[in-house]
N, C-alpha and C positions, 0 to 999 in steps of 0.2 A: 504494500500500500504506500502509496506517497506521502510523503510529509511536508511538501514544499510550500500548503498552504495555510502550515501549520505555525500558528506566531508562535517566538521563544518567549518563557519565563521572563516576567519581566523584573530587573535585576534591583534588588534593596535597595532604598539611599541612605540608611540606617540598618543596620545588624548588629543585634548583640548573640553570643555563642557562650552557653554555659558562663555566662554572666551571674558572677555570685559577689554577697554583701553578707562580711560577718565584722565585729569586733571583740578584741584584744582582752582580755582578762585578769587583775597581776596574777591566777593560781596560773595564767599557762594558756587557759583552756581559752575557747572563741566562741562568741554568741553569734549564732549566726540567723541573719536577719532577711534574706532572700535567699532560696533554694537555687541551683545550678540552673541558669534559665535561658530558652533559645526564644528571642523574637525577631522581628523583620518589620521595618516600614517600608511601605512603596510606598510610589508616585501613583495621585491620582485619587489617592484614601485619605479620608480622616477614619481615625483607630482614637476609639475610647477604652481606657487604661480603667477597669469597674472592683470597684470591692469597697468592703465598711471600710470607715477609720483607723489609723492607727496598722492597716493590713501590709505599708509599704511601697504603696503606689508612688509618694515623692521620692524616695529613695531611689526605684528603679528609673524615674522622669531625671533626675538629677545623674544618673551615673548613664544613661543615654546620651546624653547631653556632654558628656565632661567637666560636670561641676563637682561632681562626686567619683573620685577611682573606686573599681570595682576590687573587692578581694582574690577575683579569681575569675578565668575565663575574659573576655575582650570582645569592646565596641567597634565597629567596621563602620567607615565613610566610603559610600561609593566601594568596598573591596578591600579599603585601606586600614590599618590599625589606627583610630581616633589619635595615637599617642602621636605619632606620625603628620600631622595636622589635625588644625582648628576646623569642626565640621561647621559649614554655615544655616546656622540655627538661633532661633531667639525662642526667650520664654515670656510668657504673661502669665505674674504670680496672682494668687489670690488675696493677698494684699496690693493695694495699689502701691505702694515702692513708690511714687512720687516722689521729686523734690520738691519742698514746699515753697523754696525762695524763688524757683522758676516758674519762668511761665508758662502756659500747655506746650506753645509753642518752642519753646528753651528746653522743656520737657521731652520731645520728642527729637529735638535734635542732636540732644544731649549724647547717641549712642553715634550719630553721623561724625561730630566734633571727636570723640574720643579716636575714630579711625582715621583720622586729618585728613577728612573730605575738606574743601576748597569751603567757606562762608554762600558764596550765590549757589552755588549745588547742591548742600545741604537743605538749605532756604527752600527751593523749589521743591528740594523731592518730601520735606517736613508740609508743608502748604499742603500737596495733592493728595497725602494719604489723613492728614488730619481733617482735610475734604470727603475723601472716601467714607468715613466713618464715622461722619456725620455732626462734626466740630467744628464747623466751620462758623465764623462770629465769634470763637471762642479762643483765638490765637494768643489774647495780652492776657486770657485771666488766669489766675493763679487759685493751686489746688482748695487752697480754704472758701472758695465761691463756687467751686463746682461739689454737684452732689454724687453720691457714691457710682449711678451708672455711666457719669458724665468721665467720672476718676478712672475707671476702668475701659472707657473709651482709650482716653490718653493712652493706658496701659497696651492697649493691641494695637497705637496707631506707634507707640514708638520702640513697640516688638515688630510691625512690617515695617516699620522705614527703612529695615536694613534689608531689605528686601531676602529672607530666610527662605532657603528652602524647604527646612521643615520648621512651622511653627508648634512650639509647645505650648499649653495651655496647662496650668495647675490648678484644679478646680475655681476658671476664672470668672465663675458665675455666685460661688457657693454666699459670699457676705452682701449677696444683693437681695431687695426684697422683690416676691416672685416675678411681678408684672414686669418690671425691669431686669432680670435676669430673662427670662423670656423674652423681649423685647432687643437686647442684646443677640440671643442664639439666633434669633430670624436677621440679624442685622451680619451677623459671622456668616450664616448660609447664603446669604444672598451674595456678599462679595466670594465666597468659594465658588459657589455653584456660577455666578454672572464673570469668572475670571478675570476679575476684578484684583487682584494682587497677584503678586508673582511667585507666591509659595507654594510648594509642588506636593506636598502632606500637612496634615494636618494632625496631632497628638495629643488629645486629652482626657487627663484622670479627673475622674469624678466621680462621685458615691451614690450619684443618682438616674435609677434605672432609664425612666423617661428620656432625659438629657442625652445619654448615651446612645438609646436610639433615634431619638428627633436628628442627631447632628449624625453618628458615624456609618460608616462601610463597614468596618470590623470592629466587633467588641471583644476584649480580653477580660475573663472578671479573674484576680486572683484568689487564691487560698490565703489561709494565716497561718504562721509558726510554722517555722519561715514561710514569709512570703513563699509563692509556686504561681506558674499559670494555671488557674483548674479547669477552666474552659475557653473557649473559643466560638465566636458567633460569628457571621458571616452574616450583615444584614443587606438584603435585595429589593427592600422598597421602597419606589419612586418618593423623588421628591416633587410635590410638597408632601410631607406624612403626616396621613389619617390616624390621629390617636385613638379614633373611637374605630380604625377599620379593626377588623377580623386576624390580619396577618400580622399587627403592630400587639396587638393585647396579646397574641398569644408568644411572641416573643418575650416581650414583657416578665409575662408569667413564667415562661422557662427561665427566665435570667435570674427571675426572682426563687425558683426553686432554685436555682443551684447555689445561689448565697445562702439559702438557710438549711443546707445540708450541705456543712462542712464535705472538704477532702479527708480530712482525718477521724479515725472512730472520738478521740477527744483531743478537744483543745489543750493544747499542752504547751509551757516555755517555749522562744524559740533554742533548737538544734543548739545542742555547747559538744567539739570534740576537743578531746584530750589530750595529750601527748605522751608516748610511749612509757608504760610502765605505769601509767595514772587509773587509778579505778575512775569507770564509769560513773557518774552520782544521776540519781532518781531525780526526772523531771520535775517542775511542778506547775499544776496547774495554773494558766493565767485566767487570775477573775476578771468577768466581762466590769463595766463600771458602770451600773444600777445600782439601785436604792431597792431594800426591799417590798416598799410599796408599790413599785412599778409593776414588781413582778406579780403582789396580788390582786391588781388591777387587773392585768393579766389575765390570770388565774379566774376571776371574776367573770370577766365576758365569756371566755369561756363554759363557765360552768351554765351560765346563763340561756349559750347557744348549742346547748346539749353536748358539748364536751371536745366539739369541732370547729376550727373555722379554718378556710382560707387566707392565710396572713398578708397576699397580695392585696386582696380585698378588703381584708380589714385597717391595713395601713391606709389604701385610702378613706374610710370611713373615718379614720381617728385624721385625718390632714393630715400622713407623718411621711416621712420618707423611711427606705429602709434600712438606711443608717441608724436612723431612730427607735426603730422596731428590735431589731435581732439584737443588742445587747442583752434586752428584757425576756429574748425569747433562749439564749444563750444562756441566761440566767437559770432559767424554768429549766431546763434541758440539764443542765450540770446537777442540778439540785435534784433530780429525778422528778419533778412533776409534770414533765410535758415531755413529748418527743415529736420528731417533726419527718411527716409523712409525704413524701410528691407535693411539699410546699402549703402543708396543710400542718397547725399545731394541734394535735390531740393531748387531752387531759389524761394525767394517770390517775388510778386512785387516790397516790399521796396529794394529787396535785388539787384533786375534787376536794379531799379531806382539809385540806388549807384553804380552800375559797368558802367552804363552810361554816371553818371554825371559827370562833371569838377571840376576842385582841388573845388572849393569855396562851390558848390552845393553838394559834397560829406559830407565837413565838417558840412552844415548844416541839411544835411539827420542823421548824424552819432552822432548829438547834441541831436535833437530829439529823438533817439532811446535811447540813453543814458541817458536820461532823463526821460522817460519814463517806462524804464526798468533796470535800477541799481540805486538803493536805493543809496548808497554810496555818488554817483553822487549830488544826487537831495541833498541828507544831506548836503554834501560839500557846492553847491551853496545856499541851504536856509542861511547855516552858516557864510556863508560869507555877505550874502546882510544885515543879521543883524548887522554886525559890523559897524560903523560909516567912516569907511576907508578903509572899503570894503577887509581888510588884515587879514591873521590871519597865525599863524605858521603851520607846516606841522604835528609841536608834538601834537597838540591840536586834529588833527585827526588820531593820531595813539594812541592816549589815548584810543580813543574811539572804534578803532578797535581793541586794545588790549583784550577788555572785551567778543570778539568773539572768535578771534585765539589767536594761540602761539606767541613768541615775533617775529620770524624767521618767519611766516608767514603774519604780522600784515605788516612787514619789506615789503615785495613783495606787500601784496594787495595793499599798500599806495603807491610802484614804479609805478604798471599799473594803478591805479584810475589819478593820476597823469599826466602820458602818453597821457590818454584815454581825460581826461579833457582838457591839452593844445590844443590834436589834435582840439577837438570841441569848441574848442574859450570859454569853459567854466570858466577858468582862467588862469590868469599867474604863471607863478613856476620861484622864484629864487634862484636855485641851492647854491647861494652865502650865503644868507641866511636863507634858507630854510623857506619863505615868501613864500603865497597863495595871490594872490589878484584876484578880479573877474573881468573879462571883463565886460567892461560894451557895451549893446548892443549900 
């Protein structure tokens, strides 16, 4: 058979190969923070980068890019190892990054100036895209008069000025309020889809399912501890896209089951290896960071809705995205009162028996699950009953979770363990001076 009509592959402008992210530990050992990972951008795509918070989405945006080295495995420009040259790329953070002293117009030239483009060339080519995008009248003001979707404007007119081949986006919508983030994505599709700039891909993480379909070609959603890819979506619907069609919902809804069934049977630390001769040490659970009213909130609607619901559905129902939802439903799930079916949360018995009970009866349903199933927990109270005064500092156990996570997240896990413990009469917490003592039954 002939193949001569057969177009070739068409070749990355971005490649990462077994692209991994860990850090350094003083025992030796390495947290590692993204799993061995193979991606590919082309031309011609915008790729949404999907998953909760906290799951490593900027890390892998950042070490695409060469803002961040990778620990292991290597970024490709075109073929070439990134180290090897500078890939022509810009970012729009989700912060506006502004300067405040300049003005829109100073603002966007500001990346032209730094590569000693010529005064009248900058000028020109600063004018037409701060035109493009719909700033124009707005050239002398400066960022304290403009409002957050106006600052965020700025932000993409002075990530295309440099005319990037691939533009990255860092959840550049997430601190906008809807109508205006909205009103935004239709203003980014129209100059992509009208060729209206000269950038050849398009790249953005974001934790919001809708977003990632309204805008991309390909979806990436990852896993957590360590980051992984864990799926891959491939999306083929015309633009402009019907959110209410048939083919958008039910992607939707796959996207949405696969974030709330985990890659892993449990969420665990991210990955720490060791160095020759070192025992192995027992992971430990990472607590999601809810409140445990969330989670009888929870608990509640379900028992109410006969012990099932649809969590895509019901995110919409409550206004929430599903960054919002799966902590609380991560929560239920670790605790044993819920488990999650083809993107449906079913109630367990324990889990009926706590949206039943009474203040007192809950806290002692929610002691024993905690007990039973967060290590952290149990450590805490063994280490307490050791002490002769039943006290012990709050640092003595962020010591020890230090040797799991980063310092910023060691910070968090020791907020909810805490939380989780007072709710459950496991101990007391003095704020004042940050004293652990244990309840005694």
């Amino acid at each position: 058979m002939s193949t001569a009509n057969i177009a070739p592959a068409p070749t990355p402008i971005i490649e990462a190969r077994q692209l991994e992210k860990s850090y350094a530990q003083p025992d030796g050992s390495r947290i590692q923070v993204i799993a061995p990972s193979d991606l590919a951008i082309y031309p011609g795509q915008v790729m949404a980068l999907l998953g909760p918070s906290g799951c490593g989405k900027s890390t892998l945006l950042r070490m695409l890019t060469g803002l961040s080295p990778a620990s292991a495995g290597s970024v490709y420009w075109h073929g070439h190892p990134v180290r090897d040259e500078s890939p022509n790329v810009a970012i729009v953070f989700q912060s506006f990054a502004l300067f405040p002293w300049l003005t829109v117009l100073e603002n966007v030239e500001a990346p032209l100036e730094a590569r000693g483009m010529l005064p009248i060339e900058r000028r020109k080519r600063s004018l037409r895209i701060i035109d493009a995008v719909g700033l124009d009248g707005f050239e002398t003001a400066y960022p304290k008069e403009l409002s957050g979707g106006m600052k965020q404007r700025v932000g993409v007119a002075r990530a295309l000025v440099v005319e990037p081949e691939v533009l990255f986006m860092d959840e550049p919508f997430s601190a906008l309020d809807v109508l205006t983030a909205e009103t935004l994505r239709g203003e980014l599709l129209e100059l992509w889809l009208g060729h209206k700039i000269p950038t050849r891909a398009i790249f953005i993480v974001t934790h919001n399912i809708e977003e990632a379909v309204v805008l991309a070609d390909r979806i990436i959603v990852l896993g957590r501890h360590p980051a992984h890819i864990h799926a891959d979506f491939k999306v083929d619907i015309p633009h402009p896209r019907d959110r209410q069609g048939a083919h958008f919902l039910e992607l939707v809804d796959s996207i949405y089951r696969i974030l709330t069934q985990p890659a892993h049977q449990h969420d665990t630390a991210p990955s720490r290896t060791f160095g020759p001769g070192m025992p192995a040490r027992p992971k430990t659970i990472m607590l999601p960071h809810t409140r445990p009213g969330g989670m009888a909130g929870l608990l509640e609607i379900l028992a109410d809705r006969g012990g099932r619901v649809d969590l895509h559905r019901l995110a919409d129902e409550l206004s929430l995205e599903v960054d919002a939802l799966l902590p609380t439903v991560d929560t239920a799930v670790l605790l044993g009162m819920l488990r999650v079916e083809e993107g449906d949360a079913v109630i367990t018995p324990e889990g009926q028996a706590f949206a039943q009970a009474d203040i007192q009866a809950r806290k002692a349903i929610f002691r024993k699950a905690a007990l039973a199933n967060v290590p952290l927990l149990r450590q805490m109270e063994q280490a307490l009953k050791a002490k002769s005064n039943r006290t012990l500092s709050e640092e003595f156990f962020r010591d020890l979770l230090d040797e799991h996570f980063g310092e910023e997240e060691s910070r968090r896990q020791l907020e909810t363990a805490i939380q989780w413990g007072r709710y459950a009469e496991i101990f007391d917490y003095d704020a004042a001076t940050g004293k652990l003592t244990l309840t005694e039954a």
